[in-house]
Jmol script that loads the backbone (N, CA, C; Angstrom):
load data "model"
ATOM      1  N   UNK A   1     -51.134 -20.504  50.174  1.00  0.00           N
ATOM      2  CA  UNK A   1     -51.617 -19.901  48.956  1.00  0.00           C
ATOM      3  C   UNK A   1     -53.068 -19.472  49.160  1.00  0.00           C
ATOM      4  N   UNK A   2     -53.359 -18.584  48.685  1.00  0.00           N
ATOM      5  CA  UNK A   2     -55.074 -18.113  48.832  1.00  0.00           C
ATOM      6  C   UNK A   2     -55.778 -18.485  47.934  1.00  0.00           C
ATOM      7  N   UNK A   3     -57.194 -18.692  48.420  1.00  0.00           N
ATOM      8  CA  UNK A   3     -57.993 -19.632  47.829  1.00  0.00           C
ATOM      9  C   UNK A   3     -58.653 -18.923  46.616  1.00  0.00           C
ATOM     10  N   UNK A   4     -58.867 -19.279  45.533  1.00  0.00           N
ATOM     11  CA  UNK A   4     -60.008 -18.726  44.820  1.00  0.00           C
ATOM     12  C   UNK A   4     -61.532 -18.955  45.175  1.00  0.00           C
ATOM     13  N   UNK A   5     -62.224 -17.750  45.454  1.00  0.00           N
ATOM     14  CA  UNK A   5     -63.366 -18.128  45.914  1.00  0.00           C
ATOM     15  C   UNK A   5     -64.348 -17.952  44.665  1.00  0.00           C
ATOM     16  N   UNK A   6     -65.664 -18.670  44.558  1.00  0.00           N
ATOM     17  CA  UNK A   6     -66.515 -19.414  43.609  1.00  0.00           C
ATOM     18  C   UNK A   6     -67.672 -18.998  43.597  1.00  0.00           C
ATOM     19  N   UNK A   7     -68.006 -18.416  43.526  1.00  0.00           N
ATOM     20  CA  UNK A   7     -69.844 -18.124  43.794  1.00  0.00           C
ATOM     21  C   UNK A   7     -70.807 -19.529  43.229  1.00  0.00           C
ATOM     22  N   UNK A   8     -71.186 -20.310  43.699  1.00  0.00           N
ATOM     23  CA  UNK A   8     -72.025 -21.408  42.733  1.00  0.00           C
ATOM     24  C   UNK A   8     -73.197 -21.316  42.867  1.00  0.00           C
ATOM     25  N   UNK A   9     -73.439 -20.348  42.929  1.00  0.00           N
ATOM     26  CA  UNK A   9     -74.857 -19.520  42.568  1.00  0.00           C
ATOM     27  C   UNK A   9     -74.467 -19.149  40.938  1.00  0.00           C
ATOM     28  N   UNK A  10     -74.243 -18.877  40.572  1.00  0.00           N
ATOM     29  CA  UNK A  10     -73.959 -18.361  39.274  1.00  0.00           C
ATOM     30  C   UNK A  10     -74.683 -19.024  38.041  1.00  0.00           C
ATOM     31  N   UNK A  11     -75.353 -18.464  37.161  1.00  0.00           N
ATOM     32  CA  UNK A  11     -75.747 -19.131  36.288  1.00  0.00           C
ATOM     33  C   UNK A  11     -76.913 -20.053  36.893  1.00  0.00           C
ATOM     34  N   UNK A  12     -76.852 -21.218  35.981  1.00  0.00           N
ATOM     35  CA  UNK A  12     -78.342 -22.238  36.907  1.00  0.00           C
ATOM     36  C   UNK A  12     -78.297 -22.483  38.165  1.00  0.00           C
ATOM     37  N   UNK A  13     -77.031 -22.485  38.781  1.00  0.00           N
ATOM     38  CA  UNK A  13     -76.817 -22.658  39.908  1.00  0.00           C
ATOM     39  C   UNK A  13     -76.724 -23.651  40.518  1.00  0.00           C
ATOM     40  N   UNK A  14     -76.419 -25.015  39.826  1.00  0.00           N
ATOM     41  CA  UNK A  14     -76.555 -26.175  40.041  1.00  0.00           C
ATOM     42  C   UNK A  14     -75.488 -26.620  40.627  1.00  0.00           C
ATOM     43  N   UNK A  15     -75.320 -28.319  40.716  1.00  0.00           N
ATOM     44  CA  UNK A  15     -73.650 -29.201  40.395  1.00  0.00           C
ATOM     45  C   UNK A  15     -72.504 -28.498  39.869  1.00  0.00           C
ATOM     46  N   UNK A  16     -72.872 -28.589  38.308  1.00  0.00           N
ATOM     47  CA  UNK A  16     -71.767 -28.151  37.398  1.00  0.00           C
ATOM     48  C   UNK A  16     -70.118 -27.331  38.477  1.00  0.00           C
ATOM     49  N   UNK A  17     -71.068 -26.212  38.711  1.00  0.00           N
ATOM     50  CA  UNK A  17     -69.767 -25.200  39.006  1.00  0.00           C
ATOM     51  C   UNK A  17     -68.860 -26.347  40.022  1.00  0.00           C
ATOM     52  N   UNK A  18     -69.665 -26.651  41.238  1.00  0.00           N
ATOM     53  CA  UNK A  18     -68.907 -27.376  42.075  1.00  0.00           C
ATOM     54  C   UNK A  18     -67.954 -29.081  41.393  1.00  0.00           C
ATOM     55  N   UNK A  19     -68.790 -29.691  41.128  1.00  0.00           N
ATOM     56  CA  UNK A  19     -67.757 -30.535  40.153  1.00  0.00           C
ATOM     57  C   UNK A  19     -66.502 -30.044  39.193  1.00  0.00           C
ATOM     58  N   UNK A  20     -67.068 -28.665  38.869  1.00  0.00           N
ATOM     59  CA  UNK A  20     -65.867 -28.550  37.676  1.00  0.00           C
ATOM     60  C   UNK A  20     -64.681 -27.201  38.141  1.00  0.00           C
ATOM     61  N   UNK A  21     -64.831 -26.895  39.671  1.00  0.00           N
ATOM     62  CA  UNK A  21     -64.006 -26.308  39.981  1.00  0.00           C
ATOM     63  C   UNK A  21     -63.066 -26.947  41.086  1.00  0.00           C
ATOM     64  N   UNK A  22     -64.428 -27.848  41.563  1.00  0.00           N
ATOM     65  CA  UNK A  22     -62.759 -28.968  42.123  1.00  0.00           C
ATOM     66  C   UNK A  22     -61.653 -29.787  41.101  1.00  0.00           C
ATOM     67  N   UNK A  23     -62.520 -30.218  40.240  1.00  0.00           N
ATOM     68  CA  UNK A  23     -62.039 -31.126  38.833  1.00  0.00           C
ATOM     69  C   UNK A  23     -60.351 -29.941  38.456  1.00  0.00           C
ATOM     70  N   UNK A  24     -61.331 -28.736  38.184  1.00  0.00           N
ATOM     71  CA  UNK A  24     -60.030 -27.684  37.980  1.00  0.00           C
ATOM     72  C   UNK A  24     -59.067 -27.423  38.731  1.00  0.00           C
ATOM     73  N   UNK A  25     -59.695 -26.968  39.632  1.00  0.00           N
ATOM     74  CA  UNK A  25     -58.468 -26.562  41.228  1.00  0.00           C
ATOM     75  C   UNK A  25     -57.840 -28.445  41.604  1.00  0.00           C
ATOM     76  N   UNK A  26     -58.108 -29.749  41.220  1.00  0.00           N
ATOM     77  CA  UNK A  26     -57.115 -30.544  41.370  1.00  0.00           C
ATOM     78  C   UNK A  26     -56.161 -30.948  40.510  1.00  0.00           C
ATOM     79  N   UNK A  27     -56.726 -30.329  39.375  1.00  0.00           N
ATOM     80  CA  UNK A  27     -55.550 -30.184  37.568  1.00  0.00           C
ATOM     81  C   UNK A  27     -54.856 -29.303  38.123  1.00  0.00           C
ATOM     82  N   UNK A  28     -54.898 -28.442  38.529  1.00  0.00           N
ATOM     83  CA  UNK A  28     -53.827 -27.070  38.810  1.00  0.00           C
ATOM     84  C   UNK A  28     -53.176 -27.113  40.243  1.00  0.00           C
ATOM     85  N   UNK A  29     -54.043 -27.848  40.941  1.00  0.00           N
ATOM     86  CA  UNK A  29     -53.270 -27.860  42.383  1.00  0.00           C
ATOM     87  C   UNK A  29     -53.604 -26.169  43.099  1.00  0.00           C
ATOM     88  N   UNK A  30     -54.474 -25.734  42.907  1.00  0.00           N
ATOM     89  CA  UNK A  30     -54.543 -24.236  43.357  1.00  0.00           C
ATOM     90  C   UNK A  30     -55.765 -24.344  44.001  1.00  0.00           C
ATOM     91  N   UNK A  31     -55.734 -24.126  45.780  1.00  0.00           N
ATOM     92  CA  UNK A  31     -56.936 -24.384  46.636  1.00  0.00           C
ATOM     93  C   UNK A  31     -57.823 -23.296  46.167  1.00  0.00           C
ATOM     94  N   UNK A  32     -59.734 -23.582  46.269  1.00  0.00           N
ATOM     95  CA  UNK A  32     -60.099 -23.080  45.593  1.00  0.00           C
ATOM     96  C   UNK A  32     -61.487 -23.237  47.067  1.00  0.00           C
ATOM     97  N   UNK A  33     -62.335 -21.992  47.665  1.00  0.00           N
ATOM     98  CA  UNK A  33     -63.429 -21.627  48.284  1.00  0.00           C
ATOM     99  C   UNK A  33     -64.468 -21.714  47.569  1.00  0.00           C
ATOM    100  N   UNK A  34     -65.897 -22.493  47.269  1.00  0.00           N
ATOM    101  CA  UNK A  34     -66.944 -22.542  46.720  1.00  0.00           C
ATOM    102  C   UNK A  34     -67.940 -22.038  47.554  1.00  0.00           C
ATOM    103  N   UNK A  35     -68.686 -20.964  47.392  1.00  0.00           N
ATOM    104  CA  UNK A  35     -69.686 -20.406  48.402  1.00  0.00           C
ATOM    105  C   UNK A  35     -70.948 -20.517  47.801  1.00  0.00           C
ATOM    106  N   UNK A  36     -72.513 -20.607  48.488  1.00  0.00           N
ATOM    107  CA  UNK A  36     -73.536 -20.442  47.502  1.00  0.00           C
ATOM    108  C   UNK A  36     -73.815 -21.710  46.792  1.00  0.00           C
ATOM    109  N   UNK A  37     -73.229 -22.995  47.151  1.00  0.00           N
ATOM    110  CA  UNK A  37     -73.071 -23.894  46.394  1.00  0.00           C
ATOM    111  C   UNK A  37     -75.041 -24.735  46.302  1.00  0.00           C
ATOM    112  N   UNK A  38     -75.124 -24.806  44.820  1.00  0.00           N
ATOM    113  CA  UNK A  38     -76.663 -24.858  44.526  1.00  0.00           C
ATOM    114  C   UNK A  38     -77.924 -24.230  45.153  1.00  0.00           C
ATOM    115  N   UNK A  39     -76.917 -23.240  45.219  1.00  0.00           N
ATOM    116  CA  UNK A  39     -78.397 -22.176  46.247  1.00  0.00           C
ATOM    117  C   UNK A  39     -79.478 -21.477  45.171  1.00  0.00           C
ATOM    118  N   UNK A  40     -79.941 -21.975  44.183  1.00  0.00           N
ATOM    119  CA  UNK A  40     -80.767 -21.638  43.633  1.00  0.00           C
ATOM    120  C   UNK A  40     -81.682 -22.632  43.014  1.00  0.00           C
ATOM    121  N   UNK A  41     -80.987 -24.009  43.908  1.00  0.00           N
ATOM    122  CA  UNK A  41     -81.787 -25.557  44.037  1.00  0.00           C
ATOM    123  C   UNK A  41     -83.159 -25.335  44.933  1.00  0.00           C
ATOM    124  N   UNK A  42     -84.379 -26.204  44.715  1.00  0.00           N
ATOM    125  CA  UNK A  42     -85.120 -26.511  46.181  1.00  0.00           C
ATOM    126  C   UNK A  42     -84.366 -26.790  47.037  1.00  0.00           C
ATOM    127  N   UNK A  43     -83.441 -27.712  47.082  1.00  0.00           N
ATOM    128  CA  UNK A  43     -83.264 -28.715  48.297  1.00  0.00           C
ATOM    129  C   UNK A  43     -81.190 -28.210  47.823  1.00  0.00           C
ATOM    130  N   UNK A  44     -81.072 -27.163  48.157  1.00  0.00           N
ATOM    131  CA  UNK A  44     -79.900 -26.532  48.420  1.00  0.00           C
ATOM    132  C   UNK A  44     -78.632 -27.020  49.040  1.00  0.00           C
ATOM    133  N   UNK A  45     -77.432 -27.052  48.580  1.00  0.00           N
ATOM    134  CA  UNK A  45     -76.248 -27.424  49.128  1.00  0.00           C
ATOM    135  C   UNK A  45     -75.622 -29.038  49.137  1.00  0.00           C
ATOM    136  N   UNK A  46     -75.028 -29.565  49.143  1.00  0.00           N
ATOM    137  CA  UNK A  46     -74.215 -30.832  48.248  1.00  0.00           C
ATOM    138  C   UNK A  46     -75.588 -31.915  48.896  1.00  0.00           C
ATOM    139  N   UNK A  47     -75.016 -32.774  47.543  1.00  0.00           N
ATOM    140  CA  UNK A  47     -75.892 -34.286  47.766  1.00  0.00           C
ATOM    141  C   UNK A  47     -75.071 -34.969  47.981  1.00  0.00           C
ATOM    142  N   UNK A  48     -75.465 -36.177  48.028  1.00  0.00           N
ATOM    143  CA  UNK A  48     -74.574 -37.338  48.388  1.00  0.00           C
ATOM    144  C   UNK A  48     -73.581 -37.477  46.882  1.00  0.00           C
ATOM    145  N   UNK A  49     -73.826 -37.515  45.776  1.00  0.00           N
ATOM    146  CA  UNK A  49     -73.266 -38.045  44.831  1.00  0.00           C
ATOM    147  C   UNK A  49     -72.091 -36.412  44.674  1.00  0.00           C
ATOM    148  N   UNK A  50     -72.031 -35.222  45.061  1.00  0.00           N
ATOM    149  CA  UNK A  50     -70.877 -35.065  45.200  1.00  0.00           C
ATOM    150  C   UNK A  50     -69.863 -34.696  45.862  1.00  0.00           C
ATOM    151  N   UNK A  51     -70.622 -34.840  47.191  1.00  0.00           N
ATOM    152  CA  UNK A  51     -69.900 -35.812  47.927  1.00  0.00           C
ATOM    153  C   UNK A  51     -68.854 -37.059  48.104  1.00  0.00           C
ATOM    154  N   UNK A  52     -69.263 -37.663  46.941  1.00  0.00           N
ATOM    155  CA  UNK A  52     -68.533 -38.961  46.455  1.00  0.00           C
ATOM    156  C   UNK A  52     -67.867 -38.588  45.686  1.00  0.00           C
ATOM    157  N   UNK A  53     -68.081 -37.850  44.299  1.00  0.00           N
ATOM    158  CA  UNK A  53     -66.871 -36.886  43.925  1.00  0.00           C
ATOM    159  C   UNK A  53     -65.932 -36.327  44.624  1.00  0.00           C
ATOM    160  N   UNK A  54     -66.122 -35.211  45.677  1.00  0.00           N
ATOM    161  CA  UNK A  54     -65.256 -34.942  46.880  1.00  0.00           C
ATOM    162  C   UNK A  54     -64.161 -36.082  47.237  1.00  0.00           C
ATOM    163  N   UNK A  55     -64.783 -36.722  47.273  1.00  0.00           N
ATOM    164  CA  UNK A  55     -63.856 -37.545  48.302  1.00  0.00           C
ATOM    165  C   UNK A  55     -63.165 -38.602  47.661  1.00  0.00           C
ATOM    166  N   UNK A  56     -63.555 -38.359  46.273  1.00  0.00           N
ATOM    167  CA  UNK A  56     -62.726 -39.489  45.399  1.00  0.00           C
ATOM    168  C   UNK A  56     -61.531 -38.553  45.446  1.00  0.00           C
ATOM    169  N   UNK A  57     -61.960 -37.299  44.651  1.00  0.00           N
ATOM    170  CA  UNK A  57     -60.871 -36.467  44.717  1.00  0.00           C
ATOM    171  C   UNK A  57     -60.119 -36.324  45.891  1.00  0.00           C
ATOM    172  N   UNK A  58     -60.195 -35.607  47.060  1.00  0.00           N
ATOM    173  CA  UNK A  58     -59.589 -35.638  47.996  1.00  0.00           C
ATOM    174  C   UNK A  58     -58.451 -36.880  48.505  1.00  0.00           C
ATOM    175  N   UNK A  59     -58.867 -38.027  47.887  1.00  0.00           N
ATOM    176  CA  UNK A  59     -57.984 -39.308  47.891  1.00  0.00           C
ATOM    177  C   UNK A  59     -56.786 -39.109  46.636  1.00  0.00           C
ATOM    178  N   UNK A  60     -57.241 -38.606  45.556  1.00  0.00           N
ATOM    179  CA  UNK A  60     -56.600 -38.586  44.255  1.00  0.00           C
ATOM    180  C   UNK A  60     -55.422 -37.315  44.377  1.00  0.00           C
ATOM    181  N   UNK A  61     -56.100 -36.629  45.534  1.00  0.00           N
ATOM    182  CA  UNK A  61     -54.785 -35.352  45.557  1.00  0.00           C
ATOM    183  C   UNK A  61     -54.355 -34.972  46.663  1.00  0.00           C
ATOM    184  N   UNK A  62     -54.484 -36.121  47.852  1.00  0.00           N
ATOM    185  CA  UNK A  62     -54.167 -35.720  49.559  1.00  0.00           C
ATOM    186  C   UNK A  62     -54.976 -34.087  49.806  1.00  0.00           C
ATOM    187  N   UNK A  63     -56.095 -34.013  49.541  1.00  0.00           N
ATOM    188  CA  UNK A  63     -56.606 -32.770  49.395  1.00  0.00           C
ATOM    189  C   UNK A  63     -57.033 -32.450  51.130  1.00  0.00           C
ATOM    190  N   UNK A  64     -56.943 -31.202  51.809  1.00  0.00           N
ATOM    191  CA  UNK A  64     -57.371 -30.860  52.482  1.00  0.00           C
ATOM    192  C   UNK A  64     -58.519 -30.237  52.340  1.00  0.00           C
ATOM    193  N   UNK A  65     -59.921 -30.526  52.978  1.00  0.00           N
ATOM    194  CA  UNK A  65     -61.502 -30.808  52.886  1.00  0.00           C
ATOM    195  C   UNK A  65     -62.344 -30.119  53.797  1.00  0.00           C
ATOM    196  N   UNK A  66     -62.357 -28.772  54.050  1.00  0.00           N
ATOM    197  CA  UNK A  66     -63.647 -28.164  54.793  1.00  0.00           C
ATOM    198  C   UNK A  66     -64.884 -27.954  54.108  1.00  0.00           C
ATOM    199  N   UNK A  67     -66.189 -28.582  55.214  1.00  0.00           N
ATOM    200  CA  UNK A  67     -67.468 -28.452  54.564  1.00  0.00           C
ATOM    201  C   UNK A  67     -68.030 -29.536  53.982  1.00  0.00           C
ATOM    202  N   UNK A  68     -67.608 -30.765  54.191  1.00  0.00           N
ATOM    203  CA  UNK A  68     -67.632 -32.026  53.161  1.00  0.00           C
ATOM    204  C   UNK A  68     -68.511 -32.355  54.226  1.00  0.00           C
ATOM    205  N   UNK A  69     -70.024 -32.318  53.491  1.00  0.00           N
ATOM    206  CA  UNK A  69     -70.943 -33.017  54.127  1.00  0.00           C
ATOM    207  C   UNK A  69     -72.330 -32.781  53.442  1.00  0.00           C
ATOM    208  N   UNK A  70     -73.462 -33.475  53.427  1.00  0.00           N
ATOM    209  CA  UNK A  70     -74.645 -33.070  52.724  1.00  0.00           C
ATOM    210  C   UNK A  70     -75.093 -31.734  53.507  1.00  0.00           C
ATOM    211  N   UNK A  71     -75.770 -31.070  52.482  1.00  0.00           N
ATOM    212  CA  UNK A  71     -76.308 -29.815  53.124  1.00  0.00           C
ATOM    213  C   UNK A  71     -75.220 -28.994  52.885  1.00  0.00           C
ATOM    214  N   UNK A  72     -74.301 -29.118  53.254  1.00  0.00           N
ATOM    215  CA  UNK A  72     -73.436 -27.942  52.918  1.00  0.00           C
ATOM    216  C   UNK A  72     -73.492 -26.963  51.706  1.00  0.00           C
ATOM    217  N   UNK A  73     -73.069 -25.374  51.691  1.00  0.00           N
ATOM    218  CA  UNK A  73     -73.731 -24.814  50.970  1.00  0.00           C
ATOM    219  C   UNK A  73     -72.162 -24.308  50.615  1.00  0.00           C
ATOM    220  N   UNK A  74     -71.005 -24.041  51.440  1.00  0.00           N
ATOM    221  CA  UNK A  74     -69.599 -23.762  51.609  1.00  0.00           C
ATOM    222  C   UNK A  74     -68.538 -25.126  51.953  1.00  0.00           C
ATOM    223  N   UNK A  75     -67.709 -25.013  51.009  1.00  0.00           N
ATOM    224  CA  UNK A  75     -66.561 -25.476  50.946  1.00  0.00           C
ATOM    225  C   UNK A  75     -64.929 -25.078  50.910  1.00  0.00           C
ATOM    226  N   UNK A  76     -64.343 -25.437  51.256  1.00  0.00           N
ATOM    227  CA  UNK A  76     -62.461 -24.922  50.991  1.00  0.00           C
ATOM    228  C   UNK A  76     -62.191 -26.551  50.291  1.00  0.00           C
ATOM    229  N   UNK A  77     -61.120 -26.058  49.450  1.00  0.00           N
ATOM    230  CA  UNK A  77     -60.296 -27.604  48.490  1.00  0.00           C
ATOM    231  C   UNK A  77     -59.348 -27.141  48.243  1.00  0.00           C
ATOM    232  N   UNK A  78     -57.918 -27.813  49.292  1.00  0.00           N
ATOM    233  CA  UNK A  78     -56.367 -27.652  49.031  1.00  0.00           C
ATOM    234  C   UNK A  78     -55.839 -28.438  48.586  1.00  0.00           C
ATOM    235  N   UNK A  79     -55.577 -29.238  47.229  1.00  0.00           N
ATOM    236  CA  UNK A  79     -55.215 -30.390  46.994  1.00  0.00           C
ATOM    237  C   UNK A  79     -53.856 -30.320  47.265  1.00  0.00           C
ATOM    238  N   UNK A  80     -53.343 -30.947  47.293  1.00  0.00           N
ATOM    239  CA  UNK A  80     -51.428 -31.302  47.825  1.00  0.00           C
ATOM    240  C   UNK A  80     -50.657 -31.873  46.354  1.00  0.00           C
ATOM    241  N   UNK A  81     -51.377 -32.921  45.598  1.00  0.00           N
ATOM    242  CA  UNK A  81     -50.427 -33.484  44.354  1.00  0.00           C
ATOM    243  C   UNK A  81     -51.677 -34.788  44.024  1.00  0.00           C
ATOM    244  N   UNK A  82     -51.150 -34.609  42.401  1.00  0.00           N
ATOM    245  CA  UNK A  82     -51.876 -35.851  41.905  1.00  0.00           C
ATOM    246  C   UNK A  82     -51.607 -37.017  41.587  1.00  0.00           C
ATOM    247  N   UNK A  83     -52.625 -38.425  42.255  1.00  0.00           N
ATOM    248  CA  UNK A  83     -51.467 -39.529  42.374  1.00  0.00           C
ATOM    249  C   UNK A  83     -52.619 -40.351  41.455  1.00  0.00           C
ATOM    250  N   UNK A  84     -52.121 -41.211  40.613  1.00  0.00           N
ATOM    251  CA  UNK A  84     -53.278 -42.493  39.995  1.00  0.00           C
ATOM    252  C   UNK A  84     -53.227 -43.288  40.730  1.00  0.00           C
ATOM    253  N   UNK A  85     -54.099 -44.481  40.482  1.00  0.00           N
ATOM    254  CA  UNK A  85     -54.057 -45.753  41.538  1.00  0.00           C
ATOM    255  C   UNK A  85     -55.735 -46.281  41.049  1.00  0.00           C
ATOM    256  N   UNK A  86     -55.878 -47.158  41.858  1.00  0.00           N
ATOM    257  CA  UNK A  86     -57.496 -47.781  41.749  1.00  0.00           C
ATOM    258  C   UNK A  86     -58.225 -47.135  43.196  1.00  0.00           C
ATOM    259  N   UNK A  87     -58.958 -46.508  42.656  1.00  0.00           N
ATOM    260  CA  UNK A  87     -60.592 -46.498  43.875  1.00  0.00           C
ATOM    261  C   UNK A  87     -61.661 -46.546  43.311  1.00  0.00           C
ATOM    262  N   UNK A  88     -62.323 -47.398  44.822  1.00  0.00           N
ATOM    263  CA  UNK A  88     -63.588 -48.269  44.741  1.00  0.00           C
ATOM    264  C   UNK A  88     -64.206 -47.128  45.874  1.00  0.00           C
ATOM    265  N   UNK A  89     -65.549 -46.314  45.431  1.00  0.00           N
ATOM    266  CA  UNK A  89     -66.147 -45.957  46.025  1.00  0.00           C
ATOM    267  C   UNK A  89     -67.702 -45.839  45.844  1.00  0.00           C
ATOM    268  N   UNK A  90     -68.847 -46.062  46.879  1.00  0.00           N
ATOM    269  CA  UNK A  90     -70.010 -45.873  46.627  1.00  0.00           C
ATOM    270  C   UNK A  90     -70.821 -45.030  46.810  1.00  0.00           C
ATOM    271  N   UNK A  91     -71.438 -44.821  46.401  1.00  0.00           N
ATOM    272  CA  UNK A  91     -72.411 -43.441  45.658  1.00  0.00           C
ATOM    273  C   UNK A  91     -73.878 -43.433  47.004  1.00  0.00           C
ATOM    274  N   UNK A  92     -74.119 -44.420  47.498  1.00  0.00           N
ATOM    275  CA  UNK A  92     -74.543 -45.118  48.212  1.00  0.00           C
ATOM    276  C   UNK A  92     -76.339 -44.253  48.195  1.00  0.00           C
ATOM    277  N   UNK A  93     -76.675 -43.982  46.844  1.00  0.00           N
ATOM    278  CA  UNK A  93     -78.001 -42.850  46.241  1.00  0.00           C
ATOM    279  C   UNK A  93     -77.840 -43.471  44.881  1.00  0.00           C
ATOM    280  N   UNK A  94     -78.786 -43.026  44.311  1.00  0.00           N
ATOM    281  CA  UNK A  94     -79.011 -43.232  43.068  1.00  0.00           C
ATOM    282  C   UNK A  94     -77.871 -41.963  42.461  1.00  0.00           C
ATOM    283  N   UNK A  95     -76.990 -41.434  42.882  1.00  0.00           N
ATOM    284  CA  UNK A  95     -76.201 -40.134  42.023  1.00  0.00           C
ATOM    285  C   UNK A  95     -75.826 -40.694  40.886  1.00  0.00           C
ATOM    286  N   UNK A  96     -75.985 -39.722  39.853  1.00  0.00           N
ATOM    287  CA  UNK A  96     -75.268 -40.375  38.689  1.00  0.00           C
ATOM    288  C   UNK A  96     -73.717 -40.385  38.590  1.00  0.00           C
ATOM    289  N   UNK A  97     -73.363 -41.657  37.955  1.00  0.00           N
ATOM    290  CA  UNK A  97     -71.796 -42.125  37.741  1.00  0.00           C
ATOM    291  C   UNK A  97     -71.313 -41.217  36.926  1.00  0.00           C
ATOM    292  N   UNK A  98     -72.089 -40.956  35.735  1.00  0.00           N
ATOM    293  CA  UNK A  98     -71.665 -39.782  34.883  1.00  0.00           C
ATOM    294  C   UNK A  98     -71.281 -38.382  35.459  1.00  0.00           C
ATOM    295  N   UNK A  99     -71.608 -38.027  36.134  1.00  0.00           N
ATOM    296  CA  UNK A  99     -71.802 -36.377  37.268  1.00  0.00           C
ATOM    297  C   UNK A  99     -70.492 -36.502  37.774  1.00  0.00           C
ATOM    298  N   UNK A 100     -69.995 -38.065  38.454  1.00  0.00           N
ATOM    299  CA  UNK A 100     -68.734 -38.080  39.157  1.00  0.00           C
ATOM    300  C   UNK A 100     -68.177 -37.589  38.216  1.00  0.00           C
ATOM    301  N   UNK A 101     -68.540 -38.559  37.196  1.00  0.00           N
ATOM    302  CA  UNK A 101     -67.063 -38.995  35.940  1.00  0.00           C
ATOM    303  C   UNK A 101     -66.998 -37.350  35.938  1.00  0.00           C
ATOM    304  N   UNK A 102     -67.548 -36.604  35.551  1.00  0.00           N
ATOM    305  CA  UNK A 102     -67.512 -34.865  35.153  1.00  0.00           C
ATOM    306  C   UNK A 102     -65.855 -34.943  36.136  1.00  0.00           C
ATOM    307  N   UNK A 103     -65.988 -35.171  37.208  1.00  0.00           N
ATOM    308  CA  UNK A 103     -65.102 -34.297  38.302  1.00  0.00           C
ATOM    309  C   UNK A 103     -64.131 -34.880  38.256  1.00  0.00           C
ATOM    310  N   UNK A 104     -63.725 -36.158  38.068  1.00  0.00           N
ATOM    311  CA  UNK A 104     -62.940 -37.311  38.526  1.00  0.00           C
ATOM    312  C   UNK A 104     -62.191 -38.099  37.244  1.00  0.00           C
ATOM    313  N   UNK A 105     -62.530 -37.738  35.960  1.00  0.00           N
ATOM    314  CA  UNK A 105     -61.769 -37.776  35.000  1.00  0.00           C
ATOM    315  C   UNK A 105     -60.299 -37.069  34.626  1.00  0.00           C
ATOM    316  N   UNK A 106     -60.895 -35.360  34.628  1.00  0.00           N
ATOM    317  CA  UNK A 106     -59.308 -34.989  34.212  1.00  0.00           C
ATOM    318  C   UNK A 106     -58.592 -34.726  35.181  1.00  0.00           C
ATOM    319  N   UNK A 107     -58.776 -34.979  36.617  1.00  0.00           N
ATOM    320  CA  UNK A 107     -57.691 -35.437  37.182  1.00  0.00           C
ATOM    321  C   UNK A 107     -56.571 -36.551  36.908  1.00  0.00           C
ATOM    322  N   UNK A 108     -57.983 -37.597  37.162  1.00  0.00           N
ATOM    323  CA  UNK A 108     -56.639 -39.276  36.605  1.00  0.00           C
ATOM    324  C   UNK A 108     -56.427 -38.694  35.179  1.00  0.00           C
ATOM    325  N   UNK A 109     -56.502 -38.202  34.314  1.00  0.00           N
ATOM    326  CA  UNK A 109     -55.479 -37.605  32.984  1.00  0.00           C
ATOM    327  C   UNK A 109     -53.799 -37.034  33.309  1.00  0.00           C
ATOM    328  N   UNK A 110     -53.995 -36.074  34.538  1.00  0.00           N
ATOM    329  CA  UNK A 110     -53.183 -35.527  34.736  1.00  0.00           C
ATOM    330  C   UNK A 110     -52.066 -36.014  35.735  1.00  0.00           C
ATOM    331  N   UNK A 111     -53.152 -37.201  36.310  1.00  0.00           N
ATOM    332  CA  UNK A 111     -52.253 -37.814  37.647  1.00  0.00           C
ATOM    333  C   UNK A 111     -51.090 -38.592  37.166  1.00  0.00           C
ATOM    334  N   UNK A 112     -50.365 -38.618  38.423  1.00  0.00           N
ATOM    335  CA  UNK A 112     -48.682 -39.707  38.238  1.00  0.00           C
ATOM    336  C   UNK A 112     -49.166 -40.734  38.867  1.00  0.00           C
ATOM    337  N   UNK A 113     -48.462 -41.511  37.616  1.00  0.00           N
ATOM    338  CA  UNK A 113     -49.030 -43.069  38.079  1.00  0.00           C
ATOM    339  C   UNK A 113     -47.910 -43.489  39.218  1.00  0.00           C
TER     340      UNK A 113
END
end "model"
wireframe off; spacefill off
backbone 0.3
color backbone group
């Protein structure tokens, strides 16, 4: 399936887009390209805290993951299916818990337990 690609430059140019288009593309299951990601930050391209989003998700939907790393400015997200369950993961930064929660909520809504 082809990816939707994202500009996350857009607007403030922050988090937001990237949290809430993986959050989306793992509700829908439809792989989704993020380019530009906080490029209108000082200190440009993923932090650690979503990162930890990433990868909660990526657990929550057998997601296939290019670009998952700090600094990164480009990403690809193919999720496969949504499963519930318990994960324990650390933020291992001060990132806020709330920022995850953004990404990592309406998935487990939608997931099979």
């Amino acid at each position: 399936m082809k990816a939707i690609v994202i500009d996350g430059s857009y607007g403030e140019g922050g988090g937001s887009i990237f949290r809430y288009a993986l959050a989306l593309s793992s509700v829908t299951l439809k792989p989704i390209e993020i380019i530009n990601i906080r490029a209108k930050r000082s200190n440009p391209g993923l932090r650690p805290q979503h990162l930890t989003a990433a990868k909660i998700l990526v657990e929550m939907t057998e997601a296939k993951f290019e670009g998952l790393s700090v600094g990164s400015t480009k990403v690809r997200f193919e999720p496969k299916k949504r499963k519930g369950g318990k994960y324990v993961f650390d933020v291992g930064t001060a990132g806020s818990i709330s920022l995850i929660i953004q990404a990592v909520l309406p998935v487990a809504l939608f997931a099979d337990r």
